[in-house]
N, C-alpha and C positions, 0 to 999 in steps of 0.2 A: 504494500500500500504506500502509494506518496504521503508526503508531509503533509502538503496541503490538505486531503481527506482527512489524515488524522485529526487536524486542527478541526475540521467541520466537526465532529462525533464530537470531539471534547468538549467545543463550541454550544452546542444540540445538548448534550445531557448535563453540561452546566442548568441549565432550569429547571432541570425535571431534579425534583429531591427524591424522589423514591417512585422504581417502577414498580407502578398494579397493576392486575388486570381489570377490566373495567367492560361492563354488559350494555351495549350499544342500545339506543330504545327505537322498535320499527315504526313501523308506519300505523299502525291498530293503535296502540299504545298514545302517542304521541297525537291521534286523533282522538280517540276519547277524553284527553285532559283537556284539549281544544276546545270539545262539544262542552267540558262542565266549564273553563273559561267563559265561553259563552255565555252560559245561565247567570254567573254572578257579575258579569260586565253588564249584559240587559237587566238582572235581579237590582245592581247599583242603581240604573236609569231609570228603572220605573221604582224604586222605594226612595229617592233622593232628589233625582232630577225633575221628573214629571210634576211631584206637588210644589217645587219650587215654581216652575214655569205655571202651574193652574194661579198658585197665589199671587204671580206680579201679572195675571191675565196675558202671558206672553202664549203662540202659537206653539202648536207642537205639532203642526202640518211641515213634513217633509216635503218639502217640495223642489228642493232643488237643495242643493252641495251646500252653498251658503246660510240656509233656514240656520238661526241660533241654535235650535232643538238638534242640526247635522252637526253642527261645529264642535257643541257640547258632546255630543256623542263620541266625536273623533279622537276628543281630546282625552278622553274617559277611557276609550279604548286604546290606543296608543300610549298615557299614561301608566294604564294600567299592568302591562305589557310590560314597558320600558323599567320600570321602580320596582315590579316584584323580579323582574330576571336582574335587576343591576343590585338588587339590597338583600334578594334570597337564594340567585340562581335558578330560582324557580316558581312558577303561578300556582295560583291555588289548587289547580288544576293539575297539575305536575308533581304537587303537592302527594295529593289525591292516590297520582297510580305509580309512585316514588319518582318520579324522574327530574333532570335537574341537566340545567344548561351549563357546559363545558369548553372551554377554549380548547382548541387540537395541540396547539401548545403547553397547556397544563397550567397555567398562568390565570391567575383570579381575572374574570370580568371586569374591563374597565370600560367609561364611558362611553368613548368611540364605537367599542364593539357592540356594546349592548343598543345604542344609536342607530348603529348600521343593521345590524340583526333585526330590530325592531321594525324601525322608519321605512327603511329604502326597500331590503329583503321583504319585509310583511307584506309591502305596496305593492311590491312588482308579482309575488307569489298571490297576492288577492286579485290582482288584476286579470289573470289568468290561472284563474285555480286548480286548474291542470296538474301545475308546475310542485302544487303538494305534494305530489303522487310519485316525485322523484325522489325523496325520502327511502322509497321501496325500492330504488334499482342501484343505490351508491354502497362504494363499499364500507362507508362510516356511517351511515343511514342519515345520510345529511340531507339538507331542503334546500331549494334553492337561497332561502336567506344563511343558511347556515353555510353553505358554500362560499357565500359572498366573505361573511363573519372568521372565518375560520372557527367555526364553532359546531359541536355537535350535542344531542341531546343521550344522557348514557342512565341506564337506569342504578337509582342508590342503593348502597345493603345499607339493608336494616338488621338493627342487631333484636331479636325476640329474646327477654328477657323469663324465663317462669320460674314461677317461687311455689314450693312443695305446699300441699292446704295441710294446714295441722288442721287435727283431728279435735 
C-alpha cells in the first residue's frame, strides 16, 4: 500500500471512536414513523393552530400556498422535523419504532445537515414522492434527502431491563 492511502484510513478512522455494528432501518419501518409523524404534526394543527385562527376570526381556507393557515402549517411541519432530528436524532415517530437519524460519518448532527436533510431533501423527495421508495433499492437504505445529507436512518438497541417478581 502507498503512503498516501495509509494517511486516508488513519485520516477516516480518526473520527470514528469505536466500531459497531449498526441495523440499517428499510423502507416499512421508516414509513410507519412517517404515517405517526403525520398524526401529531396534523394532531398539533388542529389542537393549537385551528382554535387560534377561529378566535382572531382568521380563515382557514387553503386556498393557495400563501393562505396564513399554509404558511402556518409549513412552518409546523418543517419545524417540526428540523428541532426533533437536530435536539433528538429522532421524531416522535422514530421515536415510536426505535429508529434515529445518523451521519455516515459517525459525527453528531449538526445544523447544516439537519437543514439540508430536512429543507431541501424533504422538498425535493415530497415533490415527487416517488423518490421515497428509493430508501428500498440503496445499499445504506438511504432517501433521496438522506443521500443529499450524508445521512442515514439505523435502527436503536434497546437494552430490556426485567426484575424477578418476588413472591
Amino acid at each position: 500500500m502507498s503512503e498516501e492511502n495509509n494517511q486516508e484510513v488513519f485520516t477516516a478512522a480518526a473520527h470514528v471512536k469505536e466500531e459497531q455494528i449498526v441495523e440499517l432501518s428499510g423502507f416499512w419501518m421508516r414509513f410507519w414513523a412517517y404515517l405517526l409523524d403525520l398524526i401529531v404534526i396534523s394532531s398539533i394543527g388542529r389542537l393549537v393552530v385551528y382554535p387560534i385562527f377561529i378566535a382572531l376570526d382568521l380563515s382557514l381556507i387553503k386556498d393557495d400556498m400563501f393562505a396564513p393557515i399554509s404558511i402556518l402549517s409549513a412552518i409546523i411541519f418543517y419545524g417540526y422535523f428540523v428541532l426533533m432530528t437536530k435536539y433528538m436524532g429522532q421524531t416522535l415517530g422514530k421515536m415510536a419504532f426505535g429508529l434515529k437519524v445518523t451521519r455516515l460519518d459517525g459525527r453528531s448532527l449538526d445544523w447544516g445537515t439537519v437543514l439540508f436533510r430536512e429543507l431541501i431533501g424533504r422538498f425535493i423527495s415530497a415533490t415527487i414522492i416517488i423518490l421515497y421508495i428509493v430508501v428500498a433499492f440503496t445499499n445504506k437504505k438511504q432517501g433521496i434527502h438522506d443521500l443529499f445529507a450524508d445521512t442515514t436512518v439505523i435502527r436503536e438497541k434497546r437494552a430490556a431491563v426485567f426484575k424477578p417478581v418476588s413472591a
